[in-house]
C-alpha positions as CSV (number, residue, x, y, z in Angstrom):
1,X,14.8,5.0,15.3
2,X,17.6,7.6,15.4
3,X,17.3,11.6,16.0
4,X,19.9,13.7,15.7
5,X,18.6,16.0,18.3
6,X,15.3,15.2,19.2
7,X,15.0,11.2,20.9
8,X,11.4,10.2,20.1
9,X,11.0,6.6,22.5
10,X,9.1,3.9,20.3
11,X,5.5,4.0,19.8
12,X,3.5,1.6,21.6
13,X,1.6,-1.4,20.1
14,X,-1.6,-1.9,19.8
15,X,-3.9,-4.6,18.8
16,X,-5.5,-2.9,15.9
17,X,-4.2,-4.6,12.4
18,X,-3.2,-2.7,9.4
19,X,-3.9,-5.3,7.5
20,X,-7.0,-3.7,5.5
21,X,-4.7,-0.7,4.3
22,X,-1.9,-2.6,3.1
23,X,-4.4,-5.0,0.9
24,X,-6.1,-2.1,-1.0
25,X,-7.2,-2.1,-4.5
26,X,-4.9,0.6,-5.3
27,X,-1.9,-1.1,-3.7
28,X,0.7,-2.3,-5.9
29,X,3.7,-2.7,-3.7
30,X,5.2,-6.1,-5.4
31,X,5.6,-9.3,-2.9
32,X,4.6,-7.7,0.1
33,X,5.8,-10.0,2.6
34,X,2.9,-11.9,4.6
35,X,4.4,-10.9,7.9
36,X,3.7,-7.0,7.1
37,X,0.1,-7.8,7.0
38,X,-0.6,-8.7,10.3
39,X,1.8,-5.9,12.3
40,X,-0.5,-4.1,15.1
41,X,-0.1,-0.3,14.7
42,X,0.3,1.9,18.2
43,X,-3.3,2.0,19.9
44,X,-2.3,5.3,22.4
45,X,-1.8,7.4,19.3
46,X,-3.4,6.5,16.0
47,X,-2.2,8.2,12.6
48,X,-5.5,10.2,12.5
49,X,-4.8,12.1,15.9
50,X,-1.0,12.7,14.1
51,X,-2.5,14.3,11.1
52,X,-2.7,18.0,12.0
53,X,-5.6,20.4,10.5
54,X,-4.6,23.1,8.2
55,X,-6.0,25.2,5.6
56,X,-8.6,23.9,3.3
57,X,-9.3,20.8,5.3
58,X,-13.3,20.4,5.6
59,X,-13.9,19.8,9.4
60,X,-18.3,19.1,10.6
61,X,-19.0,20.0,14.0
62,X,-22.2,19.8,15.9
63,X,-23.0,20.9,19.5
64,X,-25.0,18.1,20.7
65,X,-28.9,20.0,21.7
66,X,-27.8,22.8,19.4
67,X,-28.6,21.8,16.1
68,X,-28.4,25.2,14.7
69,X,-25.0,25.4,15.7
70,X,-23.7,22.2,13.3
71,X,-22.0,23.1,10.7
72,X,-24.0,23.7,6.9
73,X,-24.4,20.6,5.1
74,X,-25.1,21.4,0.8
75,X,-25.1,19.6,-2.1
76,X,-21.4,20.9,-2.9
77,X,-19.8,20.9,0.9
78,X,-20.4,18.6,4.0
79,X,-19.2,21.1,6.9
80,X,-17.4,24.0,6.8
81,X,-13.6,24.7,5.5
82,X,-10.8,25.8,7.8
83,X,-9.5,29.3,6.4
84,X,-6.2,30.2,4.7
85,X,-5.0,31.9,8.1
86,X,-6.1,28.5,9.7
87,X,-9.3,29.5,11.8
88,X,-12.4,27.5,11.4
89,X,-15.3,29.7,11.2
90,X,-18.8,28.3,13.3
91,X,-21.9,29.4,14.1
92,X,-22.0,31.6,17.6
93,X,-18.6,31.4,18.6
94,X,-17.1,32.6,14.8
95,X,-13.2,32.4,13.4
96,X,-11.5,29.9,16.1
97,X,-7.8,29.2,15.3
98,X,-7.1,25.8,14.3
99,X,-4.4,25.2,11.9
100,X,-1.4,22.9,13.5
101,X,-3.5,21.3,15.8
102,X,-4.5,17.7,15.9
103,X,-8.3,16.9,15.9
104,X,-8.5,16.0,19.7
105,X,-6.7,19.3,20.4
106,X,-9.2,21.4,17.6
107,X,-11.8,19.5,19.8
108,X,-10.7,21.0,23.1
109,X,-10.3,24.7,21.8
110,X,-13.5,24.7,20.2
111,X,-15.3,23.5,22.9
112,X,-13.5,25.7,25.4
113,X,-15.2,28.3,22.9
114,X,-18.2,27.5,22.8
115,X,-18.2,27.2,27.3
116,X,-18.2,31.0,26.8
117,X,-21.2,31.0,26.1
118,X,-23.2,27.6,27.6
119,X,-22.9,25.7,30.0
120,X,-20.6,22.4,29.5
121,X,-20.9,22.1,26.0
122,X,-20.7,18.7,23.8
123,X,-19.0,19.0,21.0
124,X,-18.4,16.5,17.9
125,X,-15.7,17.5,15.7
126,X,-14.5,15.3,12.5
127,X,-12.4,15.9,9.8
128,X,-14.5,15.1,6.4
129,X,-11.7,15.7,4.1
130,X,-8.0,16.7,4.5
131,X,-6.6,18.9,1.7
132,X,-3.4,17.9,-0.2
133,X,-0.5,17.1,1.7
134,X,2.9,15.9,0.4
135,X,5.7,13.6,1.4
136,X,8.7,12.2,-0.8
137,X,9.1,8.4,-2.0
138,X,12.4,8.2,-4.2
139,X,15.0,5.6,-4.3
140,X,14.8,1.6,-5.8
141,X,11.0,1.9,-6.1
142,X,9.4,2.1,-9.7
143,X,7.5,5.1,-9.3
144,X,9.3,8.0,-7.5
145,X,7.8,11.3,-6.7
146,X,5.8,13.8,-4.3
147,X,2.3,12.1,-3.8
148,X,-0.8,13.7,-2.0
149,X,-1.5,12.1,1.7
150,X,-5.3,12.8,1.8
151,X,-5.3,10.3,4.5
152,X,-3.2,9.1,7.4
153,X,-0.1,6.6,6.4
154,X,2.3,4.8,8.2
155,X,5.8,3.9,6.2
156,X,4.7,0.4,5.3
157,X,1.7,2.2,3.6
158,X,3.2,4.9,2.5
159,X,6.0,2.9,0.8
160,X,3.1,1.1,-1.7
161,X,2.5,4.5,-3.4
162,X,5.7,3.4,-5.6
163,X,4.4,1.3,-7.6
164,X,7.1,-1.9,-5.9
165,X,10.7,-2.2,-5.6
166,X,13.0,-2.4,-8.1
167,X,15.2,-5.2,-8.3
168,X,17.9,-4.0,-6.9
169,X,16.1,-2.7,-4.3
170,X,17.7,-3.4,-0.6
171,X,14.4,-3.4,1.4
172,X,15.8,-3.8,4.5
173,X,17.4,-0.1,4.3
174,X,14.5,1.9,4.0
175,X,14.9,5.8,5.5
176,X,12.8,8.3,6.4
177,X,14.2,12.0,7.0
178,X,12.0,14.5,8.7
179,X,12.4,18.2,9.7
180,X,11.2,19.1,12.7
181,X,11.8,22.5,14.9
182,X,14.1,20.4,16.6
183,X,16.3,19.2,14.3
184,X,16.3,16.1,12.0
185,X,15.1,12.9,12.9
186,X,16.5,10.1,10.7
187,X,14.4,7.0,10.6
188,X,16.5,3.3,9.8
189,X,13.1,1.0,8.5
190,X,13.1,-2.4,7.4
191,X,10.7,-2.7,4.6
192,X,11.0,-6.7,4.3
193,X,10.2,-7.3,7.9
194,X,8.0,-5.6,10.5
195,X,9.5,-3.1,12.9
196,X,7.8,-0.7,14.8
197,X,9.6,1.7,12.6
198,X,7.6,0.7,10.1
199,X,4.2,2.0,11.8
200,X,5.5,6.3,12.5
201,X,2.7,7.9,11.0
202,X,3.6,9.3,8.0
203,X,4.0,13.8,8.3
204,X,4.1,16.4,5.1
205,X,6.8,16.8,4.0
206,X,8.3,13.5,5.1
207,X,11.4,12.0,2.5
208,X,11.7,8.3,2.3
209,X,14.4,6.9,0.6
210,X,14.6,2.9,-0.7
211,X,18.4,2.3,-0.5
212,X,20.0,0.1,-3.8
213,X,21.8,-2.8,-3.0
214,X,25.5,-2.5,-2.9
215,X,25.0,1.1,-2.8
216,X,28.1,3.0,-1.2
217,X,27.5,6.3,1.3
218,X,23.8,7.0,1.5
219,X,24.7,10.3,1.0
220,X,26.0,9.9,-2.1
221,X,23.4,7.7,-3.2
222,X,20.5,10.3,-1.9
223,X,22.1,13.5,-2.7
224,X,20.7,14.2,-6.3
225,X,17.3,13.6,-5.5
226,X,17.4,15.2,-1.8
227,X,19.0,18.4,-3.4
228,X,15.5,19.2,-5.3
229,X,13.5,18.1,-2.7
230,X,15.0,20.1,0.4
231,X,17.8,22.7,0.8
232,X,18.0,22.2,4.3
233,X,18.5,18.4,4.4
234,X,20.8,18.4,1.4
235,X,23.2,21.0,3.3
236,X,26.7,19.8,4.1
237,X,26.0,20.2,7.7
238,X,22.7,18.0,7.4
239,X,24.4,15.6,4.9
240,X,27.2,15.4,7.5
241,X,25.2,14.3,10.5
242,X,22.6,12.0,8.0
243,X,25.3,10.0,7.3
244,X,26.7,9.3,11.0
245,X,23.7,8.2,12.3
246,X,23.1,6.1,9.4
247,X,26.2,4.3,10.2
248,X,25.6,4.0,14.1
């Protein structure tokens, strides 16, 4: 794992197998290899608590005692839908900001809402459907493009939305570029054998990139795609930095 100004440490490993995910009906990844589908994925952090809420996401809550207070359940919504402005609207305690924030912490702010008014609240909070999110898949794979992550994904998953790898695909140079406040973290993932790499739970907006065997500078290689993806990480200064780590 490599940042250019941010260092991330490696997610732990847990005992938890992804093996269920990766064997999906709608998989179509081509030769998986059997040692992916047994890799543990981290147990302190899971890819759900990653996923952070935003607008349009459908979140249920109910105060346990309080039934009054769960959200509506109808024939055409199950809970109630966080708000363009990213507030989640609930009986009692009304708008209550939530967009950006990972369930657990949506959990704790709503709770600490509803102590205003009773006395140690318990709270259930679940997310019942996340709205469309993007991230980029482009390189050797046989179907490129922006896909909707209506879910949490690691790499390994997120990498079967092509369709498989071409064959000239190098699968063992797998990248994943991601903005963050903090700069641009640049990801090195083998996609033949599983790395820890492989489990970084997939964010919006996240570009992965299948590298071509024999390929020269990934920059090069990257650049036509990356350009009408991001204007940011297809700057010179980005492209500059991309391509030094890369050759770390």
């Amino acid at each position: 794992m490599l940042h250019l100004r941010l260092p991330v440490g490696p997610l732990p490993l847990g005992p938890i197998l992804v093996a269920c995910a990766l064997l999906s009906a709608s998989c179509r990844m081509e030769k998986i290899p059997e040692s992916l589908l047994s890799v543990p994925v981290p147990h302190e952090a899971t890819a759900t608590e990653l996923m952070r809420l935003g607008p349009n996401d459908v979140i249920r809550a109910s105060v346990h005692g309080y039934p009054e207070l769960s959200t509506p359940e109808t024939a055409e919504l199950t809970g109630a839908r966080i708000d363009p402005d990213g507030t989640l609207s609930l009986p009692l305690i009304g708008p209550v900001p939530v967009g950006g924030l990972t369930l657990t912490e949506a959990r704790e702010r709503v709770t600490a809402a509803y102590a205003t008014y009773m006395k140690e609240p318990q709270l259930d909070l679940s997310v019942v459907e996340y709205s469309a999110r993007r991230f980029y898949l482009y390189g050797e794979v046989e179907t490129p493009g922006a896909f909707d992550m209506d879910r949490p994904l690691n790499v390994y998953q997120a990498l079967t939305f092509g369709g498989g790898y071409k064959e000239r695909a190098d699968r063992r140079r797998v990248v994943l570029l991601r903005e963050t406040p903090a700069g641009i973290e640049v990801h090195k993932i083998n996609g033949e054998s599983p790395t820890e790499s492989g489990l970084i739970a997939i964010q919006p907006d996240d570009f992965l990139f299948v590298r071509r065997t024999g390929a020269g500078k990934f920059t090069e290689e990257v650049l036509p795609t990356l350009s009408g993806v991001s204007q940011s990480l297809s700057s010179v200064g980005a492209l500059i930095l991309i391509q030094d780590r890369l050759s770390d």
